[in-house]
C-alpha positions, 0 to 999 in steps of 0.5 A: 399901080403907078401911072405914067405921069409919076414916071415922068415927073420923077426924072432927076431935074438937071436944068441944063447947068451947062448947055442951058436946056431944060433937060427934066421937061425934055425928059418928061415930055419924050416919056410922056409921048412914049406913054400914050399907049399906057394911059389909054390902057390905063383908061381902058381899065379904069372903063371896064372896073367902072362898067363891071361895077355899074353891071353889078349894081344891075345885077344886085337890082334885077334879083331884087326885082324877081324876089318882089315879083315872086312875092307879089304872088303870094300877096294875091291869094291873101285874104281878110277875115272879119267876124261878128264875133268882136272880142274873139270869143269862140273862134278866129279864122285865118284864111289864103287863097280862099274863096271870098264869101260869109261862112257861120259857125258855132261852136259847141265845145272844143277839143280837149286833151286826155289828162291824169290829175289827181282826185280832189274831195273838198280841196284835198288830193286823195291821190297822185300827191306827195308831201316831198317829190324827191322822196322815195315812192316804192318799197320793192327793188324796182318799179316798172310802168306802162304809159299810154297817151291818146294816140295810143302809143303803149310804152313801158319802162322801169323806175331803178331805186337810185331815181326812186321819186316823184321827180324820177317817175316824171321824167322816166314817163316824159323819156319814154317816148308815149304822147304824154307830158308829165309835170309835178305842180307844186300847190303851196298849200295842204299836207301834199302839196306836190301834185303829178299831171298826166298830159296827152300830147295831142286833143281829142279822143285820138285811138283811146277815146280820150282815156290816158292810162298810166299802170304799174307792171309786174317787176320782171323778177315777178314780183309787184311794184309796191308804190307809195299808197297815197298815189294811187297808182294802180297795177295793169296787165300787158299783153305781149312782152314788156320790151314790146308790149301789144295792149294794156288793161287795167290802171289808173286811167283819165276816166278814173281821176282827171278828164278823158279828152273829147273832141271839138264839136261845132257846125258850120253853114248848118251841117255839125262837125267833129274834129280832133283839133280845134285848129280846123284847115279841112272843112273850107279850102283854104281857111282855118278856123280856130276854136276858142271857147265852147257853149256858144248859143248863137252864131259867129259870121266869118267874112272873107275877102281879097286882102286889096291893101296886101296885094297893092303894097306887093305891086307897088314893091314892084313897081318902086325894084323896077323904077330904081332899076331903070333909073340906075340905068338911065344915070350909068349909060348917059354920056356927059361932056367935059368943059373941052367938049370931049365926051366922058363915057358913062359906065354902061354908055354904049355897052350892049349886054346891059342895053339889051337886058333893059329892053327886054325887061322893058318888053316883057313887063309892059307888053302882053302876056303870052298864051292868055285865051283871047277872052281873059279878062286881064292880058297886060298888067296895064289892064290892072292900073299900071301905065308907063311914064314919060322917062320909062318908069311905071306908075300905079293907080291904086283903085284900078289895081283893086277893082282889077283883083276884087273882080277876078283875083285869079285872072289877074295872078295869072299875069304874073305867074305861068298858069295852065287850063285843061278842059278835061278834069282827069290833066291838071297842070302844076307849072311850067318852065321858061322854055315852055310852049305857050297857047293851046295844045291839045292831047290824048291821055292814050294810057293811064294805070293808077300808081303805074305807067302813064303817056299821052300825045300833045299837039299844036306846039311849033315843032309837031306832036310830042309824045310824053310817058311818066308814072305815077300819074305824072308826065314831065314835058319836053321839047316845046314843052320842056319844064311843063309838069302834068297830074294825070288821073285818067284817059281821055281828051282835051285842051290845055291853055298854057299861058305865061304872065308878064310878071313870069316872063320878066322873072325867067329873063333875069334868072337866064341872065344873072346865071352863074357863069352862063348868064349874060351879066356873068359872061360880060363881067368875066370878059372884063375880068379878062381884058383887065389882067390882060391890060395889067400885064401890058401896063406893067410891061410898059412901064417897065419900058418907060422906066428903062427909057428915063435912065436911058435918057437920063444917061444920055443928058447926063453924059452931054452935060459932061460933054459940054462942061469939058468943051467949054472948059477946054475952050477956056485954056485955049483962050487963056493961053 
């Protein structure tokens, strides 16, 4: 886009070659009085590109607040494992959200899978071992087979003559859909070194109690599968049809050549366990203990704590997303003066969208947290080591903020997240929304049918009781408690404390104000959008005008030169006459 003093400055210079003005700076000048309207809206805009630029940092930092904010909350349920047993023998733990305590283990012997392998007499394989895996295995015009894994998955396929090897049988088995992997090992040595494994894809016993079974089926044509007698691999009758088998006996089973697979054995705090997985995540709450190694004599001590280092990083995270907010802020709404002592406005001085969203986020991650009963341990995050500095931006005192959450790790979520008590065991709260109510609200579950309708009326909200009705044991709120959700498992009476921590408040304002096309930033940089082609129409069009105005001007000077020069030459005959 030109300016207005480009126009100016290229009017023809005539320098008054007969009436002695100076015409070019009388052309500039009246044109640059002309042009004030245009560099005020020249101004204008280059104001609103720079706020619309500022608000746009403002929003890329308010994002990066909330996402540190959402991930601050998962920092509180990490948890550190120690264990007695150092060079993580026979089990390893992992542990979130858990409760912090010791818990001893012992491992009698972990969990094993179901495996075909052949049978091996002083090194030699007696089955399952071929001197060549692509050679051909069966005599007949086909093959057929029936697979089972642990899982007790029965399937059945047939082996054509044109993928009549070991390397065929492998790969039919693994295509068959079973919940088993076959694999040739190559040994490299002995006159049958290629060597077919049958794997259960999962451990423990599963429904087969451990047995693999791998059978050759009579052909459809009712004739048998003649196989490569090294293999071993004996025959076995369906039941059902072979599209659709129903059961299997007989085989070459796990049991026979190879290893059944059997479940993890071990007891924890006393009481002995089986379980099908060595990777354990029901017995605790919130732990899963890896089984390594069976035959452990002794016993391993688990210790299980707050994860303080984790917890504190995570605050700090947000402490530094919302420092550097505020100093961006700071820097972009102060107004500096130029050496004429006229004021040079800051991008966002004086702008009100942005002013309001800074005390907002300001007021709601220092302040109290809202619906905390009166007796929680931890109602503002200044009870957790944060304190505000002289210029707004918050520091952390790092042994407060331990100590805070090694003493009630739950209290201090809840500052940080929407959270919701029932007094009665049958209503749970599973969260909340940002227009939810907070405090106390008392209710009745008034009906309640498992798996069917479920309604309830819940008082002291502002704008009187509200009746909610679900199914599935699910009540989704409205009115003052829009966004609320509820788990409901029975009639009854009680008391919900719904509460709202500051870290979720600050998270609800800046998703409502970052919305797209409804949030405020959306709205005060689409305004400045509008206003901008506004003024590029008017900037245009008065350009147009000056434009038409210097050759008017130029015209103007020109003719009078003309003028002049024709007088004084006429003068000039006069005189000489």
């Amino acid at each position: 886009m030109s300016s207005v003093s480009s126009t100016v400055n290229s009017v023809l210079s005539f320098q008054g070659l007969s009436t002695g003005i100076q015409t070019d700076a009388l052309v500039s000048a009246i044109l640059a009085q002309d042009g004030v309207g245009v560099v005020r809206m020249q101004a204008q805009e280059a104001q609103n590109n720079a706020t619309s630029t500022a608000l746009a940092t403002m929003k890329t930092q308010l994002n990066t607040l909330m996402v540190s904010l959402a991930a601050v909350q998962d920092t509180f349920n990490a948890r550190t494992v120690t264990s007695t047993d150092t060079n993580n023998t026979y089990v390893t733990a992992t542990a979130t959200g858990a409760t912090a305590g010791s818990y001893d283990l012992s491992v009698s012997n972990v969990a094993t899978k179901g495996r075909i392998s052949a049978t091996m007499v002083g090194g030699v394989p007696q089955n399952l071992a071929v001197a060549d895996p692509t050679a051909a295995i069966f005599t007949s015009p086909e093959a057929s087979f029936a697979v089972q894994g642990t899982d007790g998955v029965l399937k059945t396929f047939q082996l054509p003559t044109n993928n009549n090897s070991l390397n065929g049988l492998r790969d039919a088995i693994n295509a068959s859909g079973a919940g088993v992997t076959a694999a040739i090992v190559n040994t490299g040595s002995g006159a049958n070194p290629y060597q077919l494994v049958i794997s259960a894809n999962d451990t423990g016993t599963g429904t087969t109690n451990g047995v693999v079974t791998l059978a050759a089926i009579n052909n459809a044509d009712g004739t048998s599968t003649v196989l490569n007698p090294a293999l071993g691999i004996t025959g076995g009758t369906l039941t059902g049809t072979f599209a659709a088998p129903t059961g299997l006996t007989g085989g070459l089973t796990s049991t026979a050549s190879g290893a059944s697979g059997v479940n993890a054995v071990f007891t924890l705090n006393g009481i002995q366990l089986t379980r099908q997985s060595n990777a354990v995540s029901d017995a605790v709450d919130g732990i899963t203990f890896n089984l390594l190694r069976g035959g452990e004599t002794g016993t391993t001590t688990l210790t299980v704590a707050q994860d303080d280092g984790a917890a504190t990083a995570g605050m700090q995270t947000v402490i530094t997303n919302y420092n550097a907010l505020m100093t961006t802020y700071k820097t972009a709404s102060a107004n500096t003066k130029n050496s004429d002592g006229s004021i040079n406005q800051a991008p966002l001085g004086g702008d009100q969208t942005a002013s309001g969203i800074i005390n907002q986020i300001q007021s709601a991650l220092t302040g109290a947290s809202s619906g905390l009963a009166g007796n929680s341990a931890y109602t503002n995050l200044s009870s957790l080591g944060v304190t505000t500095n002289s210029d707004g931006t918050l520091s952390l005192n790092s042994v407060t903020f331990k100590q805070a959450i090694d003493k009630d790790p739950a209290a201090a979520l809840r500052l940080f997240t929407f959270a919701g008590r029932s007094t009665n065991g049958a209503v749970t709260v599973n969260g909340g929304g940002p227009q939810t109510f907070t405090g106390a609200v008392g209710f009745t579950i008034t009906s309640y049918t498992p798996g069917g309708a479920v309604s309830g009326i819940f008082t002291g909200t502002p704008n009187g009781p509200i009746t909610l009705t679900g199914t599935n044991g699910t009540l989704s709120g409205t009115g003052d408690l829009a966004g609320l959700s509820l788990s409901v498992t029975g009639t009854g009476s009680g008391t919900l404390t719904l509460s709202r921590g500051a870290g979720q408040a600050v998270s609800d304002l800046i998703t409502q104000d970052v919305a797209f096309g409804t949030g405020a930033l959306a709205v005060a940089m689409a305004n400045m959008t509008t206003q901008n082609n506004y003024l590029d129409a008017q900037i245009a069009a008065g350009q147009a005008m000056l434009a038409q105005r210097k050759t008017a001007l130029q015209n103007q000077f020109s003719q009078m030169e003309v003028t002049v020069a024709q007088m004084k030459a006429n003068a000039g005959s006069l005189l000489g006459a």
